[in-house]
C-alpha positions as CSV (number, residue, x, y, z in Angstrom):
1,X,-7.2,26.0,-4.6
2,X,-9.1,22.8,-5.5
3,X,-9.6,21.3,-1.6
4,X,-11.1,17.7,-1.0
5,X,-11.9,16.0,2.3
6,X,-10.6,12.7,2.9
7,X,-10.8,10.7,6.3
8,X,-8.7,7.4,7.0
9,X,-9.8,5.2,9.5
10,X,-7.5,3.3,11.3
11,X,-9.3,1.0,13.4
12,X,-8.8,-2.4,15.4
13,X,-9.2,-5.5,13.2
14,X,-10.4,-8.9,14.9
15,X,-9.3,-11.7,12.9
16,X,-11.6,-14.2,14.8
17,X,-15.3,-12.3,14.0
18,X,-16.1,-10.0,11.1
19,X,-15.5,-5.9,11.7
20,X,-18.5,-4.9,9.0
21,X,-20.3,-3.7,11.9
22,X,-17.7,-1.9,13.6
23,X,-16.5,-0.5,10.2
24,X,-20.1,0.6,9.6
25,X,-20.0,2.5,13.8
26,X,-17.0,4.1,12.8
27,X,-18.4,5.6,9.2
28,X,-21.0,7.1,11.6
29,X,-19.1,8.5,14.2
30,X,-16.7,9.6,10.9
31,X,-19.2,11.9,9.4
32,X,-21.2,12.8,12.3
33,X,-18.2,14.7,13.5
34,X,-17.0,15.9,10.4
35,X,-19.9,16.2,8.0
36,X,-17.4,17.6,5.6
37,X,-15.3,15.0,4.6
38,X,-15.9,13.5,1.2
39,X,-14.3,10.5,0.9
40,X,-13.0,8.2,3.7
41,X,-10.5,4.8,3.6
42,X,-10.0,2.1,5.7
43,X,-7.2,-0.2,6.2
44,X,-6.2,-3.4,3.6
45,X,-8.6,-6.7,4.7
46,X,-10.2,-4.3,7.5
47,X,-13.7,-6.4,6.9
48,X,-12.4,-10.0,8.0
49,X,-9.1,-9.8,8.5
50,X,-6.1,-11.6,7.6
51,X,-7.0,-15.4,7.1
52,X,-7.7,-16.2,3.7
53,X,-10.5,-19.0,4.9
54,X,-12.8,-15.5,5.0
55,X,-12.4,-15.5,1.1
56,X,-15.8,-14.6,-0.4
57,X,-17.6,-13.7,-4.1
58,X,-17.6,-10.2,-5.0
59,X,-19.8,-8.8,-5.4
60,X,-21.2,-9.9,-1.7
61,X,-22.8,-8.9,1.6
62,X,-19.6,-6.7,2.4
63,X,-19.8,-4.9,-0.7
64,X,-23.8,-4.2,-0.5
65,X,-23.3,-2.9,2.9
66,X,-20.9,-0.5,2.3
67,X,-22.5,0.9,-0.9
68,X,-25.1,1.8,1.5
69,X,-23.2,3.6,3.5
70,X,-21.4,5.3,0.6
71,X,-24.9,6.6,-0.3
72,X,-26.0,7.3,3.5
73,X,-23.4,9.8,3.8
74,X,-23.0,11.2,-0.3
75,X,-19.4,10.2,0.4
76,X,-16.4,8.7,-1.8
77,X,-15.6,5.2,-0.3
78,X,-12.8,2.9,-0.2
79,X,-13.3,0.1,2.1
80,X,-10.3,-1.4,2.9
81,X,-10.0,-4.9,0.9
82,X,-11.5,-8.3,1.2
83,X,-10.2,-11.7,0.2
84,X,-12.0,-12.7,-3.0
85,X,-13.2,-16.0,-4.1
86,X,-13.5,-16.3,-7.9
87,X,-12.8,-19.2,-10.5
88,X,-10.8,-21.1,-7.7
89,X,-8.4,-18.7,-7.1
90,X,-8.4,-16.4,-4.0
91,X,-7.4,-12.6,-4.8
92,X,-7.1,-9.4,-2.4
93,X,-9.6,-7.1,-3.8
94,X,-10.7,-3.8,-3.2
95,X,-13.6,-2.2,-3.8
96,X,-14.2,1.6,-5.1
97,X,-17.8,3.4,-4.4
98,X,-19.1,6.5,-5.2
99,X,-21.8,9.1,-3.6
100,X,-24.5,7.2,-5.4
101,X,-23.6,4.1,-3.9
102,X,-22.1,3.2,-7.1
103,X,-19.5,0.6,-7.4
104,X,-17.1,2.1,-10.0
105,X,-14.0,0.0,-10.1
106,X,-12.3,-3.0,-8.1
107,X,-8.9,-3.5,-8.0
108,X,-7.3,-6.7,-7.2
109,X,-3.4,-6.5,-5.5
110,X,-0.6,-6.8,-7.9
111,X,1.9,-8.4,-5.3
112,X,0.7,-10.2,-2.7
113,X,3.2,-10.3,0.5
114,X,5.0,-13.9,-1.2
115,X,6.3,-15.7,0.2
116,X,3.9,-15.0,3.4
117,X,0.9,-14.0,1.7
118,X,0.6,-18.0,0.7
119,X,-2.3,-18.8,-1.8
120,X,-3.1,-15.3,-3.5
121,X,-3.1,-14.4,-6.5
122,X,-2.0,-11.5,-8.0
123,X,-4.1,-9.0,-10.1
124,X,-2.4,-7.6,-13.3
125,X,-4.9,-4.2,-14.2
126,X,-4.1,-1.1,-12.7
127,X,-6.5,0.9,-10.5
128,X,-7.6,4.5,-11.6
129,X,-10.7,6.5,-11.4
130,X,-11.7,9.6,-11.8
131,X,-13.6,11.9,-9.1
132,X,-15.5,14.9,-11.2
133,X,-14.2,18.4,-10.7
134,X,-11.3,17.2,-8.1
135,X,-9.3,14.9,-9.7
136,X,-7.6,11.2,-10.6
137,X,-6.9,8.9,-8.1
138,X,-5.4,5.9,-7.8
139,X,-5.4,2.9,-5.8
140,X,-2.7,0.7,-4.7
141,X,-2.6,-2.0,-1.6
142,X,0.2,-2.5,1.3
143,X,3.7,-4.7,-0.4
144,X,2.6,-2.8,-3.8
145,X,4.3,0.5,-2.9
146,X,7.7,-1.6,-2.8
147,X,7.6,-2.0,-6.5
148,X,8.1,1.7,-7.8
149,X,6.8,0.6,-11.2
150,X,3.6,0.1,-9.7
151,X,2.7,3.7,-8.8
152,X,5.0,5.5,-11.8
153,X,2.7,3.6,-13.6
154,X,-0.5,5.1,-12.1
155,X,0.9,8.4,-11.9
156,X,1.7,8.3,-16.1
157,X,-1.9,7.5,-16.2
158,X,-2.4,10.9,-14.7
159,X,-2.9,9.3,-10.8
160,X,-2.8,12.7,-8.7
161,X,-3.6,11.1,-5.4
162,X,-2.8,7.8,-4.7
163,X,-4.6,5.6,-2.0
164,X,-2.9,3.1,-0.4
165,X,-4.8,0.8,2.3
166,X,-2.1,-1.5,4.3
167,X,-2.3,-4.4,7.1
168,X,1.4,-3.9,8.2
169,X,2.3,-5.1,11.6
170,X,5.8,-6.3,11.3
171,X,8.8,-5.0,12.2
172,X,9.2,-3.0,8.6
173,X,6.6,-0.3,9.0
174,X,9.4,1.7,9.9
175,X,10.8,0.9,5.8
176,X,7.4,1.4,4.5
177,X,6.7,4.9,6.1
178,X,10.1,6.1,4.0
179,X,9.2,4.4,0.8
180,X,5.7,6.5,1.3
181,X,7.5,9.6,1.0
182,X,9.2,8.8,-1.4
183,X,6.6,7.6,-3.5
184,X,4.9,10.8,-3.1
185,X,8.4,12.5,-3.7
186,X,9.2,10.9,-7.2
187,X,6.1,10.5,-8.5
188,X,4.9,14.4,-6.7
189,X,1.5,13.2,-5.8
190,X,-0.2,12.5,-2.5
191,X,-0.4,9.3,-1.3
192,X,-2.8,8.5,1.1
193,X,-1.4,5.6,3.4
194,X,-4.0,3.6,6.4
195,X,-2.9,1.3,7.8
196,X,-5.2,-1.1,10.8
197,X,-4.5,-2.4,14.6
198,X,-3.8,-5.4,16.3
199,X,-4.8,-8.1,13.5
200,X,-4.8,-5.5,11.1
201,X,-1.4,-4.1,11.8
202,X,0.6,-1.8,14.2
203,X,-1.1,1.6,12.6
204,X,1.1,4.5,12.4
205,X,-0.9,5.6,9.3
206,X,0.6,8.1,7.2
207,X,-0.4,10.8,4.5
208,X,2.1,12.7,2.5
209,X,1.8,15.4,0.3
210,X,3.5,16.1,-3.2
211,X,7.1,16.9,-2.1
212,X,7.2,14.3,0.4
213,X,6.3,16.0,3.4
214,X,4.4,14.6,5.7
215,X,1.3,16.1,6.5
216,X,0.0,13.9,9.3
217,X,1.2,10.5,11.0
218,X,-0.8,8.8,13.3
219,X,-0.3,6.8,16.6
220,X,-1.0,3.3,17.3
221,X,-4.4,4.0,18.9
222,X,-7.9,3.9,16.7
223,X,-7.8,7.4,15.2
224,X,-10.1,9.3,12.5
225,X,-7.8,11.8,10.6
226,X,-9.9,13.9,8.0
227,X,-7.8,16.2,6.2
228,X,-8.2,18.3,3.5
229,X,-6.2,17.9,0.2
230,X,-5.7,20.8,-2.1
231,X,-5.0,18.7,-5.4
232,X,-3.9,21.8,-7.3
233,X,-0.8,21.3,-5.3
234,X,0.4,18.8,-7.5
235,X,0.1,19.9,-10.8
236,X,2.2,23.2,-9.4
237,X,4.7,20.4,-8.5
238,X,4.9,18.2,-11.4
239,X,5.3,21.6,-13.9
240,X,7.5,23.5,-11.2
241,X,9.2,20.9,-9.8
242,X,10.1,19.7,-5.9
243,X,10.0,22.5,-4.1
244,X,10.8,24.4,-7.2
245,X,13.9,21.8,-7.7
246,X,13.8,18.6,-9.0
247,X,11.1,17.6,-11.8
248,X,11.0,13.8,-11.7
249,X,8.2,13.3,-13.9
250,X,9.3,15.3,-16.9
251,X,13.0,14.1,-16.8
252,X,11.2,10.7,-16.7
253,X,8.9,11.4,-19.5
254,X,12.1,12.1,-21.6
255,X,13.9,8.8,-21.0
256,X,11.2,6.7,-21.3
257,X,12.1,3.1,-23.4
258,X,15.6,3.9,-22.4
259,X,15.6,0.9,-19.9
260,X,16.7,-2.0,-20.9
261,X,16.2,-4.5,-17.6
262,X,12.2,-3.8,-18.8
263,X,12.6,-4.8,-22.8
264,X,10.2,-8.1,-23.4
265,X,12.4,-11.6,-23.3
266,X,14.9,-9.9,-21.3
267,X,17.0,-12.4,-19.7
268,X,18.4,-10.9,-15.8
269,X,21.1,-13.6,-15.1
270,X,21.7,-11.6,-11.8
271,X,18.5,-12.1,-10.2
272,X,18.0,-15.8,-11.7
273,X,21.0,-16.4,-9.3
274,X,19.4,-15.1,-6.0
275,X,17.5,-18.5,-5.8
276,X,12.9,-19.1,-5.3
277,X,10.7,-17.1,-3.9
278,X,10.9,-19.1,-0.5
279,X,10.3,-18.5,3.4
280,X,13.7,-18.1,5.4
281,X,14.6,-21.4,7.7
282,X,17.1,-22.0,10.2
283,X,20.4,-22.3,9.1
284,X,22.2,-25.9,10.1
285,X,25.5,-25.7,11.5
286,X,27.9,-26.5,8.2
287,X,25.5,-24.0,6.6
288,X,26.4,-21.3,9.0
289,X,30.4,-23.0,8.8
290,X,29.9,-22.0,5.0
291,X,28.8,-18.7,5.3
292,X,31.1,-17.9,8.2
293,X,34.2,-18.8,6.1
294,X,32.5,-16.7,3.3
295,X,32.9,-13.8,4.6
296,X,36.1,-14.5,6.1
297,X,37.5,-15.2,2.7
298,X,35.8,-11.7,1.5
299,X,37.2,-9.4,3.9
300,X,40.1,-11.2,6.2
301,X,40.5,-8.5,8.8
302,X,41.0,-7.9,12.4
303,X,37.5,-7.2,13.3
304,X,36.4,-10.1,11.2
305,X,38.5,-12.7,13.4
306,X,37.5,-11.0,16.6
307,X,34.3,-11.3,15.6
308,X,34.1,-14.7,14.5
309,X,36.7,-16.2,17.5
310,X,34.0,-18.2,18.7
311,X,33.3,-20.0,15.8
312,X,33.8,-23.7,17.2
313,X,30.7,-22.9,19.8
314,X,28.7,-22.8,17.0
């Protein structure tokens, strides 16, 4: 058994004031009641919030503070992420500190929430580090995870635990707790998913472990949740397979280049056709007319007609 400690935080986020203080409370209360956990997270833009006016350099004042925290406590830290301000362009960054207070890697988000996330840019390097005698981790933020290539990616890189701070408080968390099993399912790793409150999401953090199982959810109060990951776990799944069934990451390993959608100067004339990357607006009446008498054409039954009877109160 190879165990490691790791504590999420999901906490309250004020988008109005900064929650570097009430971040820096919660690491106290964190490892004053469990002095054992190693490494903690905290949920994506947890410092400042949403707004993208809070953009800052990194390094910064956020940064410095929590690498002074990392080393107060001999802990692994992940601190959420901050909008950063660099060259003129804004980026959601993340920051990776060690025990020594060490920052050992930044990762900037490879898909920003477009078309909502308006006037980000994305990164384009992948996030992986190493923690000595435990293992490879990884780090991913919120709308990432939707994009599978993302975290196959990581977990080809050797990525046994993957870390995934979010700021999800739309009406999808529901979708993004099942695509965070099966992450950890297809890729048999654990991914380690925190989530904030009010303007920092709706919670309901999740961890899962290396066949998909969850091994804790939280609520959508402020929690703590240490819990302690035995990493061996998933090299036992990758060379055994699922629950001793399926072994995703070697049958992958044997087809890789076979893909064809992923060659350079591919052309996808399929999803040219489904239009920009654009925010949904109201439909106008001969717009819903056109769409109405789309579908009738499509599939002219019964049901269709009843349902579409009052068509002229439109």
């Amino acid at each position: 058994m190879n165990p490691f400690a790791i504590a999420g935080i999901q906490m309250k986020v004020s988008a109005v004031a900064p929650n570097v203080e009430m971040m820096k409370l919660k690491l106290d209360i964190t490892m004053n009641l469990y002095p054992w956990v190693e490494m903690v997270v905290f949920s994506e833009l947890c410092a400042y919030g949403p707004l993208t006016y809070t953009a800052h350099e990194v390094p910064g004042y956020f940064e410095h503070e929590m690498q002074k925290m990392a080393k107060k406590y001999g802990i692994w830290l992940l601190p959420g992420s901050v909008f950063e301000k660099h060259d003129g362009k804004i980026y959601n960054t993340a920051s990776v500190i060690n025990p020594q207070g060490e920052v050992v890697t930044r990762y900037r988000k490879m898909f920003p929430f477009y078309p909502y996330e308006v006037g980000v840019t994305p990164g384009n390097k992948f996030c992986i580090f190493d923690v000595p005698n435990v293992g490879r981790f990884g780090v991913s933020i919120c709308y990432d995870m939707w994009f599978p290539e993302t975290i196959r990616t990581m977990t080809v890189m050797g990525a046994e635990v993957i870390l995934h701070p979010t700021m999800t408080g739309t009406i999808d968390r529901d979708i993004e707790l099942s695509i965070v099993r099966a992450m950890a399912t297809v890729n048999q790793c654990f991914f380690f998913d925190v989530n904030g409150l009010d303007s920092g999401g709706s919670g309901v953090s999740v961890v899962c472990g290396p066949d998909g199982r969850v091994l804790y959810q939280a609520g959508g109060t402020e929690e703590i949740f240490p819990l302690e990951l035995d990493i061996e776990r998933v090299k036992r799944s990758r060379e055994l397979g699922v629950l001793r069934l399926g072994q995703p990451l070697k049958s992958f390993r044997d087809h890789i280049g076979e893909f064809d959608i992923y060659q350079k100067g591919a052309v996808h004339p399929y999803l040219e056709s489904l239009g920009p990357l654009i925010k949904p607006t109201k439909l106008d009446k001969l717009e819903k007319l056109k769409l109405i008498e789309n579908e009738l054409t499509q599939t002219p039954t019964t049901i269709d007609l009843v349902e579409y009877k009052g068509i002229e109160n439109l």
